[in-house]
C-alpha positions in Angstrom: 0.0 0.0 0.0 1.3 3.4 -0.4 0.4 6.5 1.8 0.9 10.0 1.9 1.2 11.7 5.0 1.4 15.6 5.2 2.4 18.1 8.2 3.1 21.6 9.4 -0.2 23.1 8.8 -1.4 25.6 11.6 -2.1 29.0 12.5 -0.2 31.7 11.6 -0.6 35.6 10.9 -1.2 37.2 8.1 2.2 38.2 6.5 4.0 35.2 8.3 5.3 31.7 6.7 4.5 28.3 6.9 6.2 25.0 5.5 4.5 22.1 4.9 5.6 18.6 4.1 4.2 15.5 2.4 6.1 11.9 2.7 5.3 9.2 -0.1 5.9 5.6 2.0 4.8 2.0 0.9 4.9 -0.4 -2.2 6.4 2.6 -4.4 8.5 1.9 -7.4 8.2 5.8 -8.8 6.8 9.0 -8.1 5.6 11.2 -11.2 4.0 14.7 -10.3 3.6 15.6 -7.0 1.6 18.7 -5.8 -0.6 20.5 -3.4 -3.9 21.1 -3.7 -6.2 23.1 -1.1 -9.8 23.2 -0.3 -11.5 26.4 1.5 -14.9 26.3 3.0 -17.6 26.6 0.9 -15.4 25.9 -2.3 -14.2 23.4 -4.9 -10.5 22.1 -4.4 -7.8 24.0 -6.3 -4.4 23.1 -7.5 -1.5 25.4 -5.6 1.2 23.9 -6.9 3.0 21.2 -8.9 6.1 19.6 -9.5 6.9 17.1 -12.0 9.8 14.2 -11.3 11.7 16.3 -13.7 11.2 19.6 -11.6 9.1 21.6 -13.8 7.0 23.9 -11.8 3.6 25.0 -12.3 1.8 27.3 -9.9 -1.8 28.8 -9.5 -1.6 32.7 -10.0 -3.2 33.5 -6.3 0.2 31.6 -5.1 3.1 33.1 -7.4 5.6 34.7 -5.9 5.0 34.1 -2.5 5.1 30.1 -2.2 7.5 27.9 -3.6 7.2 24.0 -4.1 10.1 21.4 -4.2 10.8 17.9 -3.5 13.3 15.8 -2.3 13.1 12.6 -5.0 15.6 10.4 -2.4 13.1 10.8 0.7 9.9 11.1 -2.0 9.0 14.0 -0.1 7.3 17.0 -1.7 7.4 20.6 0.3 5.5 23.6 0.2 6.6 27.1 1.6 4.4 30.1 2.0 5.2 33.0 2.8 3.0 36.1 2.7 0.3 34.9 3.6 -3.3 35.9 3.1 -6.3 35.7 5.4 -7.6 34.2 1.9 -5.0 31.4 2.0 -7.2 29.5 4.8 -8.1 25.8 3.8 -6.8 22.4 4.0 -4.1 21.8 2.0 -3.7 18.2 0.6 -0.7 16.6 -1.1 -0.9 14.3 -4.3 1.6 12.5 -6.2 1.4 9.6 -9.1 3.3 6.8 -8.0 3.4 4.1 -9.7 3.8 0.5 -7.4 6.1 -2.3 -7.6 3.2 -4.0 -10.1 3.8 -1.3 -12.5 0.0 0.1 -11.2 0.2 3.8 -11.6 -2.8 6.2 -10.0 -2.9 9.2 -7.9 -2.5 9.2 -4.0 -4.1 12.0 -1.7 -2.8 13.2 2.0 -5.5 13.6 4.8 -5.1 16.9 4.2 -3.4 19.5 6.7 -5.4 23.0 8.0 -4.0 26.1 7.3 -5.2 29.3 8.8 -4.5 32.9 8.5 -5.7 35.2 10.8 -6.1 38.6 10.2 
């Protein structure tokens, strides 16, 4: 089986940082794209950020310039880091990846998700 397991949400300020982290473990043979999504009350879930195996970037606009995504392909660990933040940036942030198992059985995995609040 193969998880994903996210941390750091919390709250913080608006104008203040936060890093979060998302670990890939179980049956995994590779890891494709892996990204963040986030989901505020009352709305659809929305893609944040992306980052292909290759590290090719792809951000929403609400997000550039203020957060930056990277991973860490030897731990299979994606990151997120936010700085700047908005009152607005206030949901639960979920990781994703495609990983493909040791049957050669590719799909897309989601965290549990991770709350992020900004006060104002």
């Amino acid at each position: 089986q193969v998880q994903l397991v996210e941390s750091g949400g919390g709250l913080v300020q608006a104008g203040g940082s936060l890093r979060l982290s998302c670990v890939a473990s179980g049956s995994i043979f590779s890891i494709n794209t892996m990204g963040w999504y986030r989901q505020a009350p009352g709305k659809g879930r929305e893609l944040v950020a992306d980052i292909t195996s290759g590290g090719s970037l792809n951000y929403a606009d609400s997000v550039k310039g203020r957060f930056t995504i990277s991973r860490d392909n030897a731990k299979n660990t994606v990151y997120l880091q936010m700085n700047s933040l908005k009152p607005e940036d206030t949901a639960v942030y979920y990781c994703t990846a495609y990983i493909r198992d040791w049957m050669f059985r590719g799909r897309d995995y989601w965290g549990q998700g991770t709350q992020v609040t900004v006060s104002s």
